[in-house]
N, C-alpha and C positions, 0 to 999 in steps of 0.2 A: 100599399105603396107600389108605384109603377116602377119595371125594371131601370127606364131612363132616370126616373129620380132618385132610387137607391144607388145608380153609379154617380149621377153628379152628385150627391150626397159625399159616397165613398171617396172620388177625387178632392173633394173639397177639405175633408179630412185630412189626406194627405198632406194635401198643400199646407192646410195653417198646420200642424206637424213639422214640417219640414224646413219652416224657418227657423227652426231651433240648432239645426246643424250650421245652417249660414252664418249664423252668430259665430260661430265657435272660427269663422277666418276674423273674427277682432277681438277674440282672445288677447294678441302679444298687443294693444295698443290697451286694453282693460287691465290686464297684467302690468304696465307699463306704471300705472299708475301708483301701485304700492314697491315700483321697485324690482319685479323681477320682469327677469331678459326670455329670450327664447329659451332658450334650454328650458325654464320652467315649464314652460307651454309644453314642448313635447313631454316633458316627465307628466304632466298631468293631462295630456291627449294618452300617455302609455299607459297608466289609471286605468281609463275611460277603455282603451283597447281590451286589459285584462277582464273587465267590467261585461264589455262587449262579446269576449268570444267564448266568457261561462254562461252567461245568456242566452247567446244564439245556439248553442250545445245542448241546451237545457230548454232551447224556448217549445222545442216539438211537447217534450214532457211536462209544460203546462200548461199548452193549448188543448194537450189532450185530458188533463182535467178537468180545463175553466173552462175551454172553446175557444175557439182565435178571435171572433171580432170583440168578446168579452177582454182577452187578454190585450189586445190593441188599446180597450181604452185604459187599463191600468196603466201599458207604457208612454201614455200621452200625459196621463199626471204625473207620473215617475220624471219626464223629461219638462212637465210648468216646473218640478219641485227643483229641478235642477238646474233651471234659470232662473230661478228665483233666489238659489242659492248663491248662483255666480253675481247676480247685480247686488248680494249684501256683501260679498266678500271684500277684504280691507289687508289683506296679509294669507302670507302662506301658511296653514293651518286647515284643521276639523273642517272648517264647512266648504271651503275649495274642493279637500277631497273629497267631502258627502258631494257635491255639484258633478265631479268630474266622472266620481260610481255612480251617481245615477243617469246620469246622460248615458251613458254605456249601456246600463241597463234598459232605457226606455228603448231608444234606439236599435239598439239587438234585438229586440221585439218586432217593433214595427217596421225596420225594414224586412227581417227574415220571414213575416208575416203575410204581411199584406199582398206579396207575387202567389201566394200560396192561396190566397182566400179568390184570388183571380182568376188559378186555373182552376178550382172549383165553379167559378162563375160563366166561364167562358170554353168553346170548345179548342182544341187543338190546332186547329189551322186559324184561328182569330188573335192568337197569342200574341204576336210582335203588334199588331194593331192597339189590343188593349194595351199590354206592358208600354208601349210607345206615351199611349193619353197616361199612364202612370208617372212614368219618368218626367212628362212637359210637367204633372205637377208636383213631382219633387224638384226639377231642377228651379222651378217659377218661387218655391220656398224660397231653398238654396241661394238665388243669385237676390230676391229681392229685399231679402231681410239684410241685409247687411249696407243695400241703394237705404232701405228705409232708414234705420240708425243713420247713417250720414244724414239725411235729412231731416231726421232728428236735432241733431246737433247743431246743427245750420240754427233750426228753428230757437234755440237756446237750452234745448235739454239736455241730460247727462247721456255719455253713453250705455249708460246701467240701465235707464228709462226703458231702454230697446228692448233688455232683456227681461224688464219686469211684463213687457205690454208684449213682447210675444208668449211670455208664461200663461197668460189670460187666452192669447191663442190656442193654444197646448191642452187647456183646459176647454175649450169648446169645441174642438176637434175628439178630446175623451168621451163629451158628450152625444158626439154624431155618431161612433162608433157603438156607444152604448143603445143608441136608437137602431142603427142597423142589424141588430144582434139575428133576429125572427124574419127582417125581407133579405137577406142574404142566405139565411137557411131557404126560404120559401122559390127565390129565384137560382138554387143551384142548377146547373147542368149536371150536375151527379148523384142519383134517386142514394138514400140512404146516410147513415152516420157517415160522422166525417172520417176520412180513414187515419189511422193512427203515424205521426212524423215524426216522434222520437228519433233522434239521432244518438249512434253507438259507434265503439269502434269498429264492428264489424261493417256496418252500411256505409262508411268513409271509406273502410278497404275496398269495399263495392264501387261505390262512386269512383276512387281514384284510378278503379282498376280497365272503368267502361269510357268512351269516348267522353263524355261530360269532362273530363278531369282537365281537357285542354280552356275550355271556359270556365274553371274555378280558379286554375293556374294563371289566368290573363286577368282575370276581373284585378287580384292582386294586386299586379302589375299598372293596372292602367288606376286604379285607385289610388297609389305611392301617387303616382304623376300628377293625378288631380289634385289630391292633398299638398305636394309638393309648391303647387302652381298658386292654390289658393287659399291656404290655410296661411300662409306670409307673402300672402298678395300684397297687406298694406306694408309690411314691412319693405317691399321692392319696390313700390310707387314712391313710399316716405326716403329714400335714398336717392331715389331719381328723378324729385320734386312731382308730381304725377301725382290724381286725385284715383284712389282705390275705388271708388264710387261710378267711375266711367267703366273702369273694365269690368265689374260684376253687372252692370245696367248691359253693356254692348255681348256680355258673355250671355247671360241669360236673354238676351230677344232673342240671340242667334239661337239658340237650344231650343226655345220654345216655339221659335218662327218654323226651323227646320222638321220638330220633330211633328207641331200638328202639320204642315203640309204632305209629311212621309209617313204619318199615321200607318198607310194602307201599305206603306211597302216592306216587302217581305226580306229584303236581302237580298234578292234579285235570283237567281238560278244557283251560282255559288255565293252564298254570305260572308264566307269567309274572308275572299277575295275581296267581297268589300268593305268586311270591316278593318283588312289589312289596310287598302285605300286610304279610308278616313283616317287611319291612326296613321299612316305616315305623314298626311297633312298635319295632325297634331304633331307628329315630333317637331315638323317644319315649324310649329309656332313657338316652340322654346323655344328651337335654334334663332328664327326672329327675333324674339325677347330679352336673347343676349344682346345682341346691338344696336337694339333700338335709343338706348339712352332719355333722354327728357322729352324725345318724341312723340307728340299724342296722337296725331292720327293713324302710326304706326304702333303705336299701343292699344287703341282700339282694332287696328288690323288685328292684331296679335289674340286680344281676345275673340274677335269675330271668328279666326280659323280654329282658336282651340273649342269655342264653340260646335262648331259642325264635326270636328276629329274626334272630340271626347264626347262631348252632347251627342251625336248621332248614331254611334258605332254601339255605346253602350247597352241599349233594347235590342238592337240585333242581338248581341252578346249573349245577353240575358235569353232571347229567345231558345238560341242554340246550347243554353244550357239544360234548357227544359227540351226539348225535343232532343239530345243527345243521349236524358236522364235514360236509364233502365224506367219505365212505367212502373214498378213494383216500388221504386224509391225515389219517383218525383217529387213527394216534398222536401225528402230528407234530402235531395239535391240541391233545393233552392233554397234553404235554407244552409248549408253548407259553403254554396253560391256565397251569399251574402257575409258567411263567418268569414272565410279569404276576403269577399272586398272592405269589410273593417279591419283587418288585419293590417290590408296599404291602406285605409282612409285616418285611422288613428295611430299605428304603430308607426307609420313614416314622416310623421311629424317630430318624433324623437332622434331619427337619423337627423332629418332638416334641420332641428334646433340647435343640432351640435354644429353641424354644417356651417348653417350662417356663424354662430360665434366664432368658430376656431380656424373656419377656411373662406369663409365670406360666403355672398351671394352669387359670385359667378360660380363659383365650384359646384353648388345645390342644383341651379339651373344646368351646365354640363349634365349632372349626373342626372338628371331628370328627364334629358332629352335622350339619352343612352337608353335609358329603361321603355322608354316610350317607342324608340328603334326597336328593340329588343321584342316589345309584344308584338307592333304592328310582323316582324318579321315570323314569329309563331304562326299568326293569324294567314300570314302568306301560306308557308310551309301545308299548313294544314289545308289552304282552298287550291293548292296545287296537285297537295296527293287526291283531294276527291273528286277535283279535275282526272284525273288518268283513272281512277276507279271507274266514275261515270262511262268514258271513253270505251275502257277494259269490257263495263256489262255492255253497250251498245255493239 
């Protein structure tokens, strides 16, 4: 197998993969059906979280039994099994929770996974290029599975359909992984076994202790906000008469337009700096999204800039977690990376569910937009000081 075919391979993986997360923003209208409100959603996105961060803690330690593209495709059937679970659910009970632990599980896998099997494949100054073609095919999952179900529904099916026919996805994605087991050994950049990523307490002391720690601290952060924004997206379109279908369609081209045109861009001389940029344009699209009301093409605005804030800034991010890492514990970094960004992608959906019931929807979005202030202004702080470092060595 040629190297170009093993990665469009691998991408493509990704992608049917990654529509299984998308699904999980029409949770509260599937939910809705037997009766239960947000709150449930987040209790059972908090599942999914606890599910998630004994996973990613543990995934080094079964990569380094099974091997990683091996383990990828276990967590791609782990996660059809978990959609397949949520489209028979009828009540809150046994198989919701089986659905909500195994999404966790799959999931913690393959995202803590896959950045890792990358920088085995790719050299160190390539990193934000590949990770960049990564993300356009997670975010292209992400934003389309959930355009798709609406179009589902339109068509006359259930909304369970969605989840039954991305399960079958899930399971063909297990499949490519299992194929690429032997051209991803053969096409490493790095001659020998794979090196061992088990995470411990001691190599988290490490991590938190070396410059990486300020990109596992953000990813957090900007994870709550995404989750915030879109895990009850349809629940703030269904209030404001607004089809939820428009902004994940205009969120996702924006992602995907941006990020293969900026493929090749590195962050520019300081990243920091711009990935403060971009996430102050994101906090600006909350702030937007409170007062836009039943406005559409200000609600497509709205997804267009959190598009390029959150969509663009993130692979930078990512970059500069791996290049910040100590080299003796790059994987255990990026997989750590990822335990923090499940942390905000399923634990703040528990904050949010209470939120909307007890304090409403503007209160959520407020506080979403603070958080969002909050990283881009880290992300400042930090391309300021290596502004005057730089400066200091010249």
């Amino acid at each position: 197998m040629s190297r170009l075919m093993m990665f469009t391979l691998f991408y493509l993986a990704v992608f049917l993969q990654a529509g299984a997360y998308g699904l999980t923003f029409l949770l509260p209208p599937l939910f809705d059906e037997f009766g239960a409100n947000e709150k449930v959603v987040g209790g059972m996105l908090f599942l999914t979280t606890i599910s998630t961060l004994i996973t990613v803690y543990y995934a080094g330690h079964l990569s380094d039994v099974l091997g990683r593209m091996r383990v990828l495709g276990i967590a791609c059937l782990a996660i059809s099994a978990s959609l397949a679970a949520y489209g028979m659910t009828h009540s809150v009970g046994p198989v919701l929770y089986f659905a909500s632990a195994a999404m966790g599980f799959g999931w913690g896998l393959t995202y803590a996974l896959t950045s890792v099997v990358l920088t085995r494949l790719v050299r160190a100054d390539e990193r934000v290029r590949y990770f960049a073609v990564q993300s356009v095919a997670l975010m292209a999952g992400f934003g389309l599975s959930p355009v798709m179900a609406a179009q589902m529904e339109r068509a006359g099916f259930a909304m369970r359909d969605a989840f039954f026919l991305t399960a079958v996805l899930c399971t063909i994605a297990a499949l490519v992984f299992f194929a690429l087991i032997r051209p991803v050994r053969l096409h490493s950049e790095v001659s020998g076994p794979e090196t061992r990523s088990s995470l411990s307490p001691t190599t988290v002391f490490k991590i938190m202790g070396s410059p990486a720690r300020l990109p596992v601290i953000m990813v957090c952060i900007g994870a709550s906000v995404f989750a915030g924004m879109n895990n009850f997206q349809t629940v703030f379109a269904q209030e404001r008469g607004l089809n939820y279908a428009d902004y994940f369609l205009a969120y996702t081209v924006t992602v995907v337009v941006f990020r293969v045109v900026l493929a090749r861009f590195k962050g520019g001389s300081n990243p920091y700096l711009t990935i403060a940029a971009l996430q102050y344009i994101m906090c600006g699209s909350v702030v937007l999204f409170l007062s836009i009301g039943a406005n559409v093409p200000l609600y497509l605005v709205t997804a267009f800039l959190f598009g390029i804030g959150y969509g663009v800034s993130y692979p930078i991010l990512a970059a500069m977690a791996a290049n910040d890492a100590p080299p003796e514990i790059l994987p255990q970094t990026l997989q750590f990376f990822a335990l923090t960004y499940f942390i905000g992608i399923f634990g703040f959906p528990l904050v949010a569910g209470w939120m909307i019931v007890e304090l409403g929807s503007p209160a959520l979005l407020t506080f979403i937009a603070a958080l969002a202030g909050i990283e881009a202004a880290m992300a400042a702080l930090r391309g300021i000081r290596n502004t005057r470092t730089n400066t200091v060595l010249l």
